[in-house]
C-alpha positions in Angstrom: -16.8 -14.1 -52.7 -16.3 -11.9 -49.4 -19.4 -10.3 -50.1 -21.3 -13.6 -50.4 -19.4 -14.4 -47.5 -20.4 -11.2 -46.0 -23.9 -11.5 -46.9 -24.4 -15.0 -45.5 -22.9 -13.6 -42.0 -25.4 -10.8 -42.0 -28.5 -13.1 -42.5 -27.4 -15.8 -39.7 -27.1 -12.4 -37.4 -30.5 -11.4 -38.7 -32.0 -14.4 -38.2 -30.3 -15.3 -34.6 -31.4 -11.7 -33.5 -34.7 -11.5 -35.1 -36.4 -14.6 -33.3 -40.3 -14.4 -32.2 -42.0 -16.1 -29.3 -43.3 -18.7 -31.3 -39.2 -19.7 -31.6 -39.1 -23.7 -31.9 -36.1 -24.8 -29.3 -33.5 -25.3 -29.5 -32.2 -22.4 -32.0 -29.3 -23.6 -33.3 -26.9 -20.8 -34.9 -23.7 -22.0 -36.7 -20.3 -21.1 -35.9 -16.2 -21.7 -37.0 -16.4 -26.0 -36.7 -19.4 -25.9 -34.9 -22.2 -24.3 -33.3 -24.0 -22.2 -30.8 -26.7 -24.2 -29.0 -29.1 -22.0 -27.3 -32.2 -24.3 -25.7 -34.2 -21.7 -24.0 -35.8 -18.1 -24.6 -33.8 -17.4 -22.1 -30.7 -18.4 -23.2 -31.5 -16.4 -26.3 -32.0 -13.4 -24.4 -28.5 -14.0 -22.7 -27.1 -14.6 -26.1 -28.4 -11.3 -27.4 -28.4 -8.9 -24.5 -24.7 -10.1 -22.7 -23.0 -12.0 -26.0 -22.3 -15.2 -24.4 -23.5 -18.5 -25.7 -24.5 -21.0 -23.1 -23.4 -23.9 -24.7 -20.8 -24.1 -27.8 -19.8 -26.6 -29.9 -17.0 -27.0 -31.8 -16.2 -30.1 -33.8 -17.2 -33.1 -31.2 -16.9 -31.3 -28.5 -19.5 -28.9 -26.4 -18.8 -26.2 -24.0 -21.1 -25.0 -21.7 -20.8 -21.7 -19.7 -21.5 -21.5 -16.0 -25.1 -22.0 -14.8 -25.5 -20.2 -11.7 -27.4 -22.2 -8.8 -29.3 -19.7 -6.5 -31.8 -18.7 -4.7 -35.4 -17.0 -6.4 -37.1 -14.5 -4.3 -39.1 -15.7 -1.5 -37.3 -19.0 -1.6 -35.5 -21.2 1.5 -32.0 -21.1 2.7 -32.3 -24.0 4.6 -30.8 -27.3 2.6 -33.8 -28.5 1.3 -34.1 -25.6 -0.2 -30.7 -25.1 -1.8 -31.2 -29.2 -3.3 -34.6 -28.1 -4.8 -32.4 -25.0 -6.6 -29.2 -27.5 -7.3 -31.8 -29.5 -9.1 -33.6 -27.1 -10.8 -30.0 -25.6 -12.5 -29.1 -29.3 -13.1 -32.2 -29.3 -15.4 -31.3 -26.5 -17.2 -28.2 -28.4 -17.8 -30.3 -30.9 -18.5 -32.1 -29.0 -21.3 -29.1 -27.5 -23.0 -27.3 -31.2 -23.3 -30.3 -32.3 -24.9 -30.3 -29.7 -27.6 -26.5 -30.2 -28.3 -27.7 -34.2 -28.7 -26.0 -35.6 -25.5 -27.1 -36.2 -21.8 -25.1 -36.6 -18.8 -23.0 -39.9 -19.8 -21.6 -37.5 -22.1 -19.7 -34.9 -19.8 -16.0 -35.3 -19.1 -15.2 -32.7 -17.3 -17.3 -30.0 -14.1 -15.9 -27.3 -12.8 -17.8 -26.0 -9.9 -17.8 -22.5 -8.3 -18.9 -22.6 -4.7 -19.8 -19.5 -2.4 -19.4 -20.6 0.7 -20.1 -17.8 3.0 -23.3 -16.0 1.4 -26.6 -14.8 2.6 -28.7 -17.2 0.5 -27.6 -20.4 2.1 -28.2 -21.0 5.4 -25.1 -23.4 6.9 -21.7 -23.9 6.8 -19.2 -25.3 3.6 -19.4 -28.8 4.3 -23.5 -28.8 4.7 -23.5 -27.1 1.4 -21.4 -29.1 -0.8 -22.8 -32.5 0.9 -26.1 -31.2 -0.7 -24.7 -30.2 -3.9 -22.6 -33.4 -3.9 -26.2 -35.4 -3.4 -28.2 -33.9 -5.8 -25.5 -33.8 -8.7 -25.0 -38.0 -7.7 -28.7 -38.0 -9.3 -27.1 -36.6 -12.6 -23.7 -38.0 -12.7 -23.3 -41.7 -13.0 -20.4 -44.1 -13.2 -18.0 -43.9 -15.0 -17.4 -40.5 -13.2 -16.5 -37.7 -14.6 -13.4 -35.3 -14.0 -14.3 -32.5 -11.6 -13.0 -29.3 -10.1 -14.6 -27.4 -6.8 -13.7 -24.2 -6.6 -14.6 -21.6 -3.4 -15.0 -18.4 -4.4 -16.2 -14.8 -2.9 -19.1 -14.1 -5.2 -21.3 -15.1 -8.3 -23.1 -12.7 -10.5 -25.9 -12.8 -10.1 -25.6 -11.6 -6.0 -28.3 -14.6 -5.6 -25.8 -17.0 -6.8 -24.4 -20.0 -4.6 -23.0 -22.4 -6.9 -22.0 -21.9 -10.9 -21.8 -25.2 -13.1 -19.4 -25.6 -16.1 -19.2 -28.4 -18.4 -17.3 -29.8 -21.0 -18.9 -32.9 -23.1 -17.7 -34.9 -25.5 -20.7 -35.5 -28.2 -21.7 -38.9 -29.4 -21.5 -39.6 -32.9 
């Protein structure tokens, strides 16, 4: 039986690990009372290279790690700027609640990591988090969710301004 057990392991490590480009999304990999939701290539390549899943479910519940908001080379710092990146993460967010089979009605709880002084956002706290606060308002609808803002020194990567992390309750 361990063996079995043992040898069922090895193949969903094989399998998770041995992916090609032609990889239908999401890739789903199971897990102790859930699974591991993984809606991108790139999230795949995060799950392999730094062993972190970005989104986890276990039972009826999903967890999804941070998604850092920042800038890309050659990008703004100005606001409009930042809200085209704010949205862009919130679509990644987007992506990954789709594969777990939810959307944003779904999330209970945001916990939001806020540089405030960086190089990659021009303006102060307030001006930042007004435009964070507006584009996440396109996302988040009544009945609002629970939500934590944190300051913080630094994000990795250095680029970072803002890191998203959810928890969602799954319909049934």
């Amino acid at each position: 039986m361990f063996r079995a057990a043992l040898s069922m392991v090895g193949l969903v490590i094989v399998s998770a690990s041995s992916l090609a480009a032609e990889t239908k999304w999401p890739v789903i990999i199971p897990s102790p009372n859930g699974e591991v939701v993984l809606a991108s290539e790139g999230e795949k390549r995060a799950y392999d290279e730094y062993r972190y899943s970005a989104a986890r479910r276990v039972d009826n519940m999903l967890y999804l790690s941070g998604v850092v908001i920042g800038r890309r080379e050659n990008e703004g710092k100005d606001v409009a700027a930042f809200k085209q990146q704010v949205r862009r993460g919130f679509e990644r967010i987007k992506a990954t609640l789709q594969a777990a089979g939810a959307d944003f009605s779904n999330v209970v709880m945001v916990n939001s990591f806020h540089v405030w002084e960086t190089p990659n956002f021009e303006g102060n706290r307030r001006a930042q988090f007004d435009a964070f606060y507006e584009v996440a308002g396109e996302y988040f609808k009544a009945p609002y969710l629970a939500w934590t803002a944190v300051g913080t020194t630094a994000l990795l990567p250095d680029t970072g301004i803002v890191e998203v992390q959810l928890v969602v309750r799954l319909p049934k």
